[in-house]
VOSELUM-648368 format. One record per residue (C-alpha): x, y, z; residue number from 1; residue in one letter. Coordinates in pm, 1 decimal. Each point is the difference from the previous one (the first is absolute). Layout:
N
+----------+----------+----------+-----+-----+
:       px :       py :       pz :   n : res :
+----------+----------+----------+-----+-----+
:        X :        Y :        Z : NUM :   A :
...
+----------+----------+----------+-----+-----+
This chain:
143
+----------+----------+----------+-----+-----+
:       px :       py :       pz :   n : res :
+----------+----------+----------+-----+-----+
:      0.0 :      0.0 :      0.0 :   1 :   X :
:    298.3 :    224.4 :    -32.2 :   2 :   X :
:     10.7 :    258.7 :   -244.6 :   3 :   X :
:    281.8 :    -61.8 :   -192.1 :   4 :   X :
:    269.6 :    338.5 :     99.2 :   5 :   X :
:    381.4 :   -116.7 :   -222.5 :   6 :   X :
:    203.8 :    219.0 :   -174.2 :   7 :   X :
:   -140.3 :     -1.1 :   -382.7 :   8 :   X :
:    201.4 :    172.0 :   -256.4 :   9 :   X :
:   -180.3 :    181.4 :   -274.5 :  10 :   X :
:     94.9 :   -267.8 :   -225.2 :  11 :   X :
:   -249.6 :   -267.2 :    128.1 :  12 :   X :
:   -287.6 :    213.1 :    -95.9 :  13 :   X :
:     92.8 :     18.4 :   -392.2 :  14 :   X :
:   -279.5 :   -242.0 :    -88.5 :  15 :   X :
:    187.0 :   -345.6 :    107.3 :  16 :   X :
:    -71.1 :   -266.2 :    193.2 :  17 :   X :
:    129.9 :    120.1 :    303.2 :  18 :   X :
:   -272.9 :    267.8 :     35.9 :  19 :   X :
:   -294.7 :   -244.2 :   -106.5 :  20 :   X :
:    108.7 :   -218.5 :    273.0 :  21 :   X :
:     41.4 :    331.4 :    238.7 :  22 :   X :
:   -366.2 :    164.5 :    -84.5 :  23 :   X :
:   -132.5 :   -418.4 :    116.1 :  24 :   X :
:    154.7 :     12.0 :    314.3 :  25 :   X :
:    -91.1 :    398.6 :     79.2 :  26 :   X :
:   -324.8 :   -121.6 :   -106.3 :  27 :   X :
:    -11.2 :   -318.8 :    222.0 :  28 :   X :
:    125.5 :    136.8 :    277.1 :  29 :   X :
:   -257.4 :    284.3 :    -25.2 :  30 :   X :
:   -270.4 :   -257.9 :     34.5 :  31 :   X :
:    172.0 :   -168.6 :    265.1 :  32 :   X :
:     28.5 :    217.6 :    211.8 :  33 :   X :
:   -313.9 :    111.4 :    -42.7 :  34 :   X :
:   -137.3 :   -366.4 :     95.1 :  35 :   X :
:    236.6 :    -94.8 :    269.6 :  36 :   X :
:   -125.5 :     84.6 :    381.7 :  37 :   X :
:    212.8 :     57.9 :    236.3 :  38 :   X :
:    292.6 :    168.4 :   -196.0 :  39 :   X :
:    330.6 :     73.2 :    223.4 :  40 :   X :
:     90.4 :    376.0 :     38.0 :  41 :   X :
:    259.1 :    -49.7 :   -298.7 :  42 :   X :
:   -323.6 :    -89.4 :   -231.1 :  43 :   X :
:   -214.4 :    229.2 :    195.9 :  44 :   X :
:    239.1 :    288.0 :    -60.1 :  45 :   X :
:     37.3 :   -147.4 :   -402.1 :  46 :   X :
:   -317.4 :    -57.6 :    -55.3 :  47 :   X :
:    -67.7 :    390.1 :    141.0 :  48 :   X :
:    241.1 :    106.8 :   -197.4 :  49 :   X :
:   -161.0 :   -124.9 :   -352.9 :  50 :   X :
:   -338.2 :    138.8 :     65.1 :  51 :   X :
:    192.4 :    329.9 :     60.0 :  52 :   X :
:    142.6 :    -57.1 :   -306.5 :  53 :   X :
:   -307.4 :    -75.8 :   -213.9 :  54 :   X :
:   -180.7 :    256.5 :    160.7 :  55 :   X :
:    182.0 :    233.9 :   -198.5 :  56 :   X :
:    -66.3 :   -146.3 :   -310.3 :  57 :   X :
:   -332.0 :    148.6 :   -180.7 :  58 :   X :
:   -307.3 :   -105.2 :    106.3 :  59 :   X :
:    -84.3 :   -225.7 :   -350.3 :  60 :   X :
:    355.9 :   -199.9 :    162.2 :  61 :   X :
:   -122.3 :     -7.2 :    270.9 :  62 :   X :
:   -330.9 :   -161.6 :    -88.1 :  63 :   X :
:    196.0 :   -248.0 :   -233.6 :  64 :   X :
:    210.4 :   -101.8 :    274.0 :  65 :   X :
:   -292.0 :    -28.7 :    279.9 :  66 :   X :
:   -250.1 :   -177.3 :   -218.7 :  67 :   X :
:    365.8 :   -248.5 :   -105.1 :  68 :   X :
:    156.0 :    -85.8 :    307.5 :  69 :   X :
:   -302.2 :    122.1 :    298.9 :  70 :   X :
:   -314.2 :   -139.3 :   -153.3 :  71 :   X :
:    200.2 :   -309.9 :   -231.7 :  72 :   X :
:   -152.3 :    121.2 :   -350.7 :  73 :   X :
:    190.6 :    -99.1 :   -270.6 :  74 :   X :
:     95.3 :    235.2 :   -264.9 :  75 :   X :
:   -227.0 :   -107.4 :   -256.6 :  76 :   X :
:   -305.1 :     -3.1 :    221.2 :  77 :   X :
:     76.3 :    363.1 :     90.9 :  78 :   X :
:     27.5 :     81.1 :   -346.0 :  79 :   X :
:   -342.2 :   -106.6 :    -27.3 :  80 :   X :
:   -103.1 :    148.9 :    294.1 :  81 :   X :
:     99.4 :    330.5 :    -80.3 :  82 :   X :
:   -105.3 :    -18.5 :   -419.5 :  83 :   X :
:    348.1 :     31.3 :   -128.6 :  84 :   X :
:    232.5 :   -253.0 :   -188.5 :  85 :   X :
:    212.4 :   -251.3 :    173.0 :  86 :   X :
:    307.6 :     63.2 :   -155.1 :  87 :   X :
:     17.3 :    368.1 :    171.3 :  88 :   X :
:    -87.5 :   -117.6 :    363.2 :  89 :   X :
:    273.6 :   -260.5 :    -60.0 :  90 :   X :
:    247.9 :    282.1 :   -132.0 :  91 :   X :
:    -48.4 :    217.3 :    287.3 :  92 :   X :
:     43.9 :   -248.5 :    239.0 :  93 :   X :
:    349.6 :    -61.1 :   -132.9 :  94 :   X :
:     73.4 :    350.3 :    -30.5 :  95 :   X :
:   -117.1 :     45.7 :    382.1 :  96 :   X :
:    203.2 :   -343.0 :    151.8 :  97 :   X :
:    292.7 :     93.0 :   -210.4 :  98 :   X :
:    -43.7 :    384.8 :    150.1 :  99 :   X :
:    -37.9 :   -144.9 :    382.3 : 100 :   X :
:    261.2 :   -266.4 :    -71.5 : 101 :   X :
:    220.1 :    270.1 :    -43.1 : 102 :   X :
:    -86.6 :    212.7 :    261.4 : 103 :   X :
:     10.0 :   -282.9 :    277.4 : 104 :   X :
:    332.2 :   -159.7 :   -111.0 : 105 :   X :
:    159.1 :    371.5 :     63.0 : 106 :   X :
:     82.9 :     33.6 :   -367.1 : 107 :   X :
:    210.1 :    352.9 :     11.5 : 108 :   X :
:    -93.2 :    249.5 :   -233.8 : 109 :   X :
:   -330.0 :    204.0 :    -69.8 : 110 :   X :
:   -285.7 :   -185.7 :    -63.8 : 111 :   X :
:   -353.0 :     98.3 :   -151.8 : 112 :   X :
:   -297.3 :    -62.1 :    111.7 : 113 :   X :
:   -160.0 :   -187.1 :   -262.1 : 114 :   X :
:   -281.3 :    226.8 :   -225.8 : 115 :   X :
:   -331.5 :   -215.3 :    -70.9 : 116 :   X :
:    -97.7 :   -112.9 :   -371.0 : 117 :   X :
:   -235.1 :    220.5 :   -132.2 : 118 :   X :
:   -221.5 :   -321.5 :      9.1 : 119 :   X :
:      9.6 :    -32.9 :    386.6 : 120 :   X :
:    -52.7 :    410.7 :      8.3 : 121 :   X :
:   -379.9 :    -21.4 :     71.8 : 122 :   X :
:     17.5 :   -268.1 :    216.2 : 123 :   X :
:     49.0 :    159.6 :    332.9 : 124 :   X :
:   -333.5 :    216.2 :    -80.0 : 125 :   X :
:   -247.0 :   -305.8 :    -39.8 : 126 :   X :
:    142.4 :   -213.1 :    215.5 : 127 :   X :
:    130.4 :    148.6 :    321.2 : 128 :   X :
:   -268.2 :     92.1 :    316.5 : 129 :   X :
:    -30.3 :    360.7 :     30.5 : 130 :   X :
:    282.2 :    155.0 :    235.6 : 131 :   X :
:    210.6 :   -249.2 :    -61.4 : 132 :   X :
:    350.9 :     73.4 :    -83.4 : 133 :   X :
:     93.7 :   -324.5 :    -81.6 : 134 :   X :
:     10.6 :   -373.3 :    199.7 : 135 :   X :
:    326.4 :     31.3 :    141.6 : 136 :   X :
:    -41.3 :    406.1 :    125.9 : 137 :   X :
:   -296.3 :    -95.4 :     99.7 : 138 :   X :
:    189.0 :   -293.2 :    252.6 : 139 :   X :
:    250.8 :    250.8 :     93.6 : 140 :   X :
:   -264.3 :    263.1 :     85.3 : 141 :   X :
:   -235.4 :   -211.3 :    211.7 : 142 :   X :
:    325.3 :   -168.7 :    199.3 : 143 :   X :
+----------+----------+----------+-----+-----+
């Protein structure tokens, strides 16, 4: 349930296999430590950490992520859910593990928050209950 925190060089996110097999376990151990009572303080305190984390992401990513790894859609079904084709949701979710992969491996250097398809644009409008700022704010703000 660790998140994983090594040194990555910029390198292993150039499209290899390397960073496939990084955004799996940033995306397993998302869901495990979402799933996983009882977590230690070192979990507690990485676990904390990656909800801080995604709650700076924009609220669409944060939806993605929360409907992914919180409620155990897969990506297709919230494609469906939300009208839009599979292949973006399945994009953006690379585009947001590969971002937080990054981010929680202390990768030096700026990094950008990543900018929602223009498909995923009206998504946050439907979908999200009014005064929401997004799942994981929303966790943050009521803790």
């Amino acid at each position: 349930g660790r998140l994983p925190a090594v040194e990555v060089s910029a390198a292993v996110y150039k499209g290899d296999r390397r960073s496939s097999i990084r955004q799996i376990l940033v995306g397993a151990a998302l869901l495990s430590a979402h799933q996983v009572g009882g977590l230690d303080s070192d979990e507690s305190v990485d676990l904390k950490s990656a909800i801080h984390l995604m709650a700076t992401l924009d609220v669409v990513h944060q939806m993605l992520l929360y409907s992914i790894y919180w409620e155990g859609k897969s990506l297709r079904q919230l494609a469906a859910d939300w009208n839009i084709e599979g292949l973006t949701v399945i994009r953006e979710h690379r585009v947001i593990l590969d971002f937080l992969g990054k981010k929680l491996s202390g990768m030096k250097g700026r990094l950008l928050v990543p900018k929602v398809r223009p498909g995923l644009r009206e998504v946050a409008s439907k979908y999200l209950p009014e005064g929401s700022e997004g799942p994981f704010s929303d966790l943050i703000k009521n803790r």
